[in-house]
N, C-alpha and C positions, 0 to 999 in steps of 0.2 A: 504494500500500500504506500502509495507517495505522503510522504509527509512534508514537501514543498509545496506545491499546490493545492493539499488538503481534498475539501469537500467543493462541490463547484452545481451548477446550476444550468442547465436547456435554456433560450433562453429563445422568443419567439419574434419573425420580423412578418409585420403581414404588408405586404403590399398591395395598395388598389389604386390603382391609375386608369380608367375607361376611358383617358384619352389618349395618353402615352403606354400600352399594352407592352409587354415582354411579346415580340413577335417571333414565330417557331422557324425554324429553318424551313420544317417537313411543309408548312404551314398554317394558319390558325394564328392565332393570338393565347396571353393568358392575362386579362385585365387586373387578375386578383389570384394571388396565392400567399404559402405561407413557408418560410423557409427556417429551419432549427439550427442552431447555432450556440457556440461556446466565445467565451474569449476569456485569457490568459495573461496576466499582466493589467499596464494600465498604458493608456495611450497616451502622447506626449502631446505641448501646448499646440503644436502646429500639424497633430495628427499625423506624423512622415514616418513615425516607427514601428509601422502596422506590416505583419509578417499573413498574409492569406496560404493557410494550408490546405490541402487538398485531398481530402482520405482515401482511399482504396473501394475496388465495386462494394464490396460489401460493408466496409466501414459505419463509422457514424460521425454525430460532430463534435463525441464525448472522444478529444484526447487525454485528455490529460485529467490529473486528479481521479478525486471518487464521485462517482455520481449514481446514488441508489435507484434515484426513481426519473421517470419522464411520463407524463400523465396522457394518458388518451391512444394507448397503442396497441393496445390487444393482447398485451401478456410480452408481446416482443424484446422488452428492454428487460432481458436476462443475467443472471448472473455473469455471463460470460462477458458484459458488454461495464460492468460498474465501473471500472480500472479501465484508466483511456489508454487508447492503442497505442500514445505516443507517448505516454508515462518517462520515460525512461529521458528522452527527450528536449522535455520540455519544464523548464520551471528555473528558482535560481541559479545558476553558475551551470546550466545547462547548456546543450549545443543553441536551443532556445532558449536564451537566457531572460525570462522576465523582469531583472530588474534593469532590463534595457529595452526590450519590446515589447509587445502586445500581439501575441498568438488570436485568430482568428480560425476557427473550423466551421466547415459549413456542412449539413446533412445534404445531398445532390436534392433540389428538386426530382420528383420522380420516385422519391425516396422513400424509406417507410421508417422512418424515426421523429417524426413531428411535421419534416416537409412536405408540403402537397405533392399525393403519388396519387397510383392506382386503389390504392387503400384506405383516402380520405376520403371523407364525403363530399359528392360534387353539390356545389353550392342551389345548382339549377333544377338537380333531382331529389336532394334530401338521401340520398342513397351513396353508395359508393362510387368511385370514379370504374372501378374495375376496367375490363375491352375497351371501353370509353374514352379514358384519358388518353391526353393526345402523343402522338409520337415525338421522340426529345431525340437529339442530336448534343454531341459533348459540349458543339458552342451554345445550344440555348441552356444547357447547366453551368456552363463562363457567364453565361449576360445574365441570367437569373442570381449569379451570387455579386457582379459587380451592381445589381442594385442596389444589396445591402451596404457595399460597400462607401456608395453614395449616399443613402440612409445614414451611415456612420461618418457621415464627414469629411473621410480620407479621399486625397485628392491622389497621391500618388502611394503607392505600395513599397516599403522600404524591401519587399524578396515576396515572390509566391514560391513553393512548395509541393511536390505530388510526387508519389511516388505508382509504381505500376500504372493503372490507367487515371489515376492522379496526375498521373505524367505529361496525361493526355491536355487533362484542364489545364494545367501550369504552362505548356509550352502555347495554350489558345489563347490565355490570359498576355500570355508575353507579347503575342502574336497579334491581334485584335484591337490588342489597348499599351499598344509600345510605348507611348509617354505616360504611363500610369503604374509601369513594375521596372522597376530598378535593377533589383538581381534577380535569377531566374537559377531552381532547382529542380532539374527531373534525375528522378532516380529508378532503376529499375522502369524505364518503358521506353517508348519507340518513336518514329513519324508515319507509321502507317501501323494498319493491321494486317499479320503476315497470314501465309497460308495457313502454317501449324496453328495458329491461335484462332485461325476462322474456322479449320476444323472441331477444335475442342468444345467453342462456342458452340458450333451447330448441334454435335452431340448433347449439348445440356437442354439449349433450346426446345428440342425432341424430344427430349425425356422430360422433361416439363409437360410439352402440350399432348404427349402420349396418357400420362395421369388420368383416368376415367373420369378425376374427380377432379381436373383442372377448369372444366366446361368450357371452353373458351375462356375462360377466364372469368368467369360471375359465378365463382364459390363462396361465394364474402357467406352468405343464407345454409351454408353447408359445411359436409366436409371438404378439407383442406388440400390442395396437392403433395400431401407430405411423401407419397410416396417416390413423384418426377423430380422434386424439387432435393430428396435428400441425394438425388441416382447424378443428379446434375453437381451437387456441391463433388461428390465424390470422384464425378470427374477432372472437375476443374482443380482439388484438392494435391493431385498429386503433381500436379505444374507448381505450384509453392514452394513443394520441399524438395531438398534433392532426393534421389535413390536412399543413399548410405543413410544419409538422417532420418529416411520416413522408417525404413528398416530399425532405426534405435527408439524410434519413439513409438513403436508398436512393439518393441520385445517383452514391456509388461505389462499387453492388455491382457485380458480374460479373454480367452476361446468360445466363443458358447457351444453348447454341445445339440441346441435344436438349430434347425434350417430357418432364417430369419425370413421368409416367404416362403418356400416350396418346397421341393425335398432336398435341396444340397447343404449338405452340413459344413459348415466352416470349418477348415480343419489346421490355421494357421494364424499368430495373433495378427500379421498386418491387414485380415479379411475383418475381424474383431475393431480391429480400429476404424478401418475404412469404414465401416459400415455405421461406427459411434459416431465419427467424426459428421456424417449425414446427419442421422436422427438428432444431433444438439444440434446443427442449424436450422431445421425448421421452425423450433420453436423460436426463433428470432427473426424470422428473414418472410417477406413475405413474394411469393412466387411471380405475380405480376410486375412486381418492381425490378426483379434479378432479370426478367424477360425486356423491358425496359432497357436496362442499362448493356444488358447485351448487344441488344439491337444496336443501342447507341455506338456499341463500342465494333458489330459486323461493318458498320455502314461509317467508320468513323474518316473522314478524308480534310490532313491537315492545310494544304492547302487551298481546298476549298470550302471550308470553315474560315477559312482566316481572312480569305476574300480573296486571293495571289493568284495570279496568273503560274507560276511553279513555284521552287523551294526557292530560287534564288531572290526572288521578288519579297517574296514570305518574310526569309531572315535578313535583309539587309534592313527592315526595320527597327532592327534589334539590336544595333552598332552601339547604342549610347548604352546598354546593359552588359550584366557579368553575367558569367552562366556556368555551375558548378555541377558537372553532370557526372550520375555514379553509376556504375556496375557491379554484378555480381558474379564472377567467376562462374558460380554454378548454376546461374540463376537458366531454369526449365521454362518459366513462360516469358521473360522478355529475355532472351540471349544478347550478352555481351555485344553481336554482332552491329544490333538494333541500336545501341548509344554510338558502336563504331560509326555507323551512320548519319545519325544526329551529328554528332562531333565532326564530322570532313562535310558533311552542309552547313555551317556552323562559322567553320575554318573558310570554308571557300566564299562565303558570305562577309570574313572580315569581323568577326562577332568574338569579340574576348572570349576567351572560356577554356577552364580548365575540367580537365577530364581524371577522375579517379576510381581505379579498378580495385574494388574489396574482394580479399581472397577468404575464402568461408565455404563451409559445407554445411550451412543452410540454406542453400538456395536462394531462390525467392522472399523467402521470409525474410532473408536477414534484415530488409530495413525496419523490419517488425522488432526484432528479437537484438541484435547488436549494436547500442547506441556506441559503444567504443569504439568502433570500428569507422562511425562515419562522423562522431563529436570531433575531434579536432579539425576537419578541413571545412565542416559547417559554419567551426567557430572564426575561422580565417575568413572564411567568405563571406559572412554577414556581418563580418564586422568591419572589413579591409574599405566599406565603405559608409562614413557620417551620415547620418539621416541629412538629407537636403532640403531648402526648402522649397514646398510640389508645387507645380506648376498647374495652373486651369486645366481639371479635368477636358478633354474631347471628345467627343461621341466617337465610336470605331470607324476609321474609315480606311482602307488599304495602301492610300497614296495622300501624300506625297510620302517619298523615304525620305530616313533619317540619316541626317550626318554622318559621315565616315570618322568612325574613332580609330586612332593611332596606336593602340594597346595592342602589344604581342600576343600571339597563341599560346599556352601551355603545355607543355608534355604529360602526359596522365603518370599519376602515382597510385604507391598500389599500400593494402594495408594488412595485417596480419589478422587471424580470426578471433575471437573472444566467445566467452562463454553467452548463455541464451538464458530465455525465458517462453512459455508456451505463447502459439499465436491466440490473439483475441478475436 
């Protein structure tokens, strides 16, 4: 339990503009919704030391601290979620150190932790949003959180934040609203969706809408898709860890000795695991939302979210930022290859930024589980630059580009592994 950040608080932003709507990429409008939120620290006189983090698909906007309850969710907000994911993290003399910034997390629109998803009630029916709710793309979950961020003041962002498909909103944030983020953090993710990753997706997808009990989606009056939905975590679960790791942290589950559906008896603990690690996500995650952000994440295209004609148009607006980009050696769902990427579009684009490769056999997880590993070069980069004072917010627009900055490239460093803690 953190005893820096203590006890902490969901904290609610409703927006209703019927004139100014959050417009959808897919399209649609949203005049009114409601988005959940934490924050961390305190914010400075001129608001410039605002840190926007970006959780993970399944995440929430509880990082950090304890946080027992969040009201109105269906049972969701479990034990598993009290302890914020970025605990370790974030608080004083941390990589986020609050006695110098103000951490921000945002639950994604679309979301099932407070924010308006498929599992709130639509205003217009009194009922659930369920099949209904509208299709979201990664930027309308960027432009859905930079409204709060407008609601709160801040004109410019002193760093965004994300990791895995966090990765995705942080490099659109960067992208979209280049005089508005300073320094720039993707860790563990990519600028496209690769094949491997559109595979795994589709598989969950299907096993989701295969659920007898998914109905299309208008279960809210019923039973639940627990059975698509745990078949899908299970798939997506072992992209997280590497091999060797999943193998040690099944060596002492319980076998069960019945067939947990049909007749095949599990006869091995990492079947035992697999098959736990399912059933505790259901009771937190709610199916249409995971479908949701899937989507978002099959159909996700960073240049044309960002408004670019290609990459190179994309990043050259990005010259006047730093950009701290990290890998994981073993990491199974976004491969090392994927930041090699980012980082020579990046480089060829003339965009500072340094590259660091963590050597670890947690996989994927590790930006979960090893703040050691990634605390000292987070502490260099957020701090190597003074909160400045932000310039007039702009509304996003693709052109004109930005300045040519004079600052060298980086050579990537690499880090040694450290001990863990379970994912949340």
């Amino acid at each position: 339990m953190s005893r820096a950040i203590g006890r902490v608080k969901t904290q609610l932003f409703q927006f209703q503009n019927p004139r100014q709507p959050l417009r959808l990429r897919v399209g649609g409008t949203l005049s009114q919704f409601t988005l959940a939120y934490e924050t961390y620290g305190q914010m400075n006189a001129d608001r410039s030391n605002v840190i926007l983090l970006f959780h993970a698909m399944t995440g929430t906007q509880h990082a950090a601290g304890v946080n027992h309850a969040v009201p109105g969710l269906d049972g969701r907000w479990t034990d598993e979620v009290h302890l914020g994911w970025w605990d370790g993290f974030i608080g004083p003399g941390k990589a986020l150190d609050t006695r110098r910034f103000c951490v921000l997390c945002v639950n994604y629109l679309g979301g099932c932790y407070g924010s308006t998803g498929p599992a709130s009630t639509n205003p217009a029916t009194g009922r659930p949003w369920g099949p209904t709710f509208p299709v979201l793309r990664i930027s309308d979950i960027v432009d859905a959180q930079m409204r709060l961020v407008d609601h709160l003041g801040v004109r410019q962002l002193h760093a965004v934040i994300g990791a895995s498909i966090g990765g995705y909103l942080c490099l659109l944030a960067a992208t979209r609203y280049p005089e508005r983020v300073r320094i720039v953090v993707p860790i563990g993710t990519g600028v496209e969706t690769t094949t491997y990753q559109r595979i795994i997706n589709f598989e969950q997808i299907t096993a989701i809408e295969a659920d007898p009990s998914f109905k299309g989606g208008d279960y809210y009056n019923g039973p639940r898709p627990h059975i698509g939905l745990a078949l899908a975590r299970r798939i997506a679960h072992k992209t997280f860890v590497s091999l060797d790791a999943l193998s040690e942290r099944a060596r002492g589950e319980v076998v069960s000795q019945k067939p947990p559906y049909g007749w095949y008896e599990m006869n091995h603990p990492v079947e035992s695991y697999m098959l736990h690690q399912g059933e505790k996500f259901v009771r937190r995650f709610d199916a249409n939302t995971y479908l949701r952000i899937l989507d978002a994440w099959q159909w996700f295209d960073l240049v044309g979210e960002g408004g670019a004609s290609d990459f190179q148009d994309l990043f050259e607006r990005c010259r006047n930022q730093e950009f701290l980009v990290f890998s994981m050696d073993s990491d199974l769902s976004f491969h090392p290859q994927e930041q090699a990427k980012l980082v020579h579009l990046l480089k060829r684009a003339h965009v500072p930024v340094m590259w660091i490769t963590v050597h670890t056999d947690k996989g994927h997880d590790s930006f979960l589980l090893e703040p050691k590993l990634f605390t000292p070069h987070l502490v260099q980069a957020l701090g190597q630059a003074t909160p400045a004072r932000p310039r007039r917010p702009t509304p996003f627009n693709p052109g004109p580009r930005s300045s040519r900055s004079a600052r060298s490239d980086l050579r990537p460093r690499k880090s040694r592994p450290r001990a863990s803690r379970p994912r949340p």
